[in-house]
C-alpha positions in Angstrom: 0.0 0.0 0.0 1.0 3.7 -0.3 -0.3 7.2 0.1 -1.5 9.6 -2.5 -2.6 12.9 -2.4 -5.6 14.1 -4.9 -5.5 17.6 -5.5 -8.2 19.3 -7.5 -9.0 23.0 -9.1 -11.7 24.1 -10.8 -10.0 27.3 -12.0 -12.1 29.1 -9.6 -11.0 26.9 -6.7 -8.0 24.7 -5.9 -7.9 22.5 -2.9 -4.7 20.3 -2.1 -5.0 17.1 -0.4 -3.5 17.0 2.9 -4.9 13.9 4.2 -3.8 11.3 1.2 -5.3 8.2 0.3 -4.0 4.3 0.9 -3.8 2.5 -2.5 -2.5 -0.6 -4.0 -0.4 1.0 -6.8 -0.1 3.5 -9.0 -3.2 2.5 -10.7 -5.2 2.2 -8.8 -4.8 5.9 -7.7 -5.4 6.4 -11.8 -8.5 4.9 -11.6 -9.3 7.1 -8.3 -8.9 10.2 -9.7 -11.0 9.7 -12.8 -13.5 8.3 -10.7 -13.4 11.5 -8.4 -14.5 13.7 -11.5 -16.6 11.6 -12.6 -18.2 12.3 -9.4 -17.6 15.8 -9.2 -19.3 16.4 -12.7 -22.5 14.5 -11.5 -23.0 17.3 -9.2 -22.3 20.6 -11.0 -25.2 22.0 -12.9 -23.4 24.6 -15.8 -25.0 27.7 -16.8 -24.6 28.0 -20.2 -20.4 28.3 -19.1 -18.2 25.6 -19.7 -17.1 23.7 -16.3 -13.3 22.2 -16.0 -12.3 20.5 -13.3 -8.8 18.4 -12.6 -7.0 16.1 -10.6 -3.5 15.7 -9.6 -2.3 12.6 -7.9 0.5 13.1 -5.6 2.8 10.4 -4.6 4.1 9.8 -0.8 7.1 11.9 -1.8 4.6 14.4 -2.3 5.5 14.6 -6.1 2.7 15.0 -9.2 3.0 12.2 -10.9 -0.8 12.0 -12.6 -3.3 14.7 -13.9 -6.4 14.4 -15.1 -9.0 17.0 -16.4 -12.9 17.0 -17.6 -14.7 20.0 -19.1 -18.1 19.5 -19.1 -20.3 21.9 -21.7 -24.1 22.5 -21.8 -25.6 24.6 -23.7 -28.9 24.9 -25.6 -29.4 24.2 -29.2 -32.1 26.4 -30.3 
């Protein structure tokens, strides 16, 4: 097991992980991190504004070794 760190910003707000995470591997703190916007987009309701949002995995050493991003976009079409 080791300890990552998920650090996200939304360009309007960045929050860095102090607490860490306990994870297999590497991976699996991939497949964390896409699955925490994933989660994160399920919740924001755009105005007509596009919405990006990211994720950078820390290691123990506390260096970025991962990065992730989603922009979500709704908009009318007529």
């Amino acid at each position: 097991m080791a300890l990552f760190f998920f650090d996200t910003d939304d360009g309007r707000m960045s929050v860095r992980d102090s607490t860490g995470l306990e994870l297999e591997d590497r991976e699996a703190a991939r497949r964390e991190a896409i699955a925490a916007l994933t989660l994160i987009a399920k919740d924001v309701l755009p105005n007509d504004d596009p919405y990006a949002i990211s994720v950078t995995v820390r290691d123990d050493q506390r260096q970025a070794i991962f990065h992730a991003s989603l922009t979500l976009v709704a908009e009318w079409l007529v």
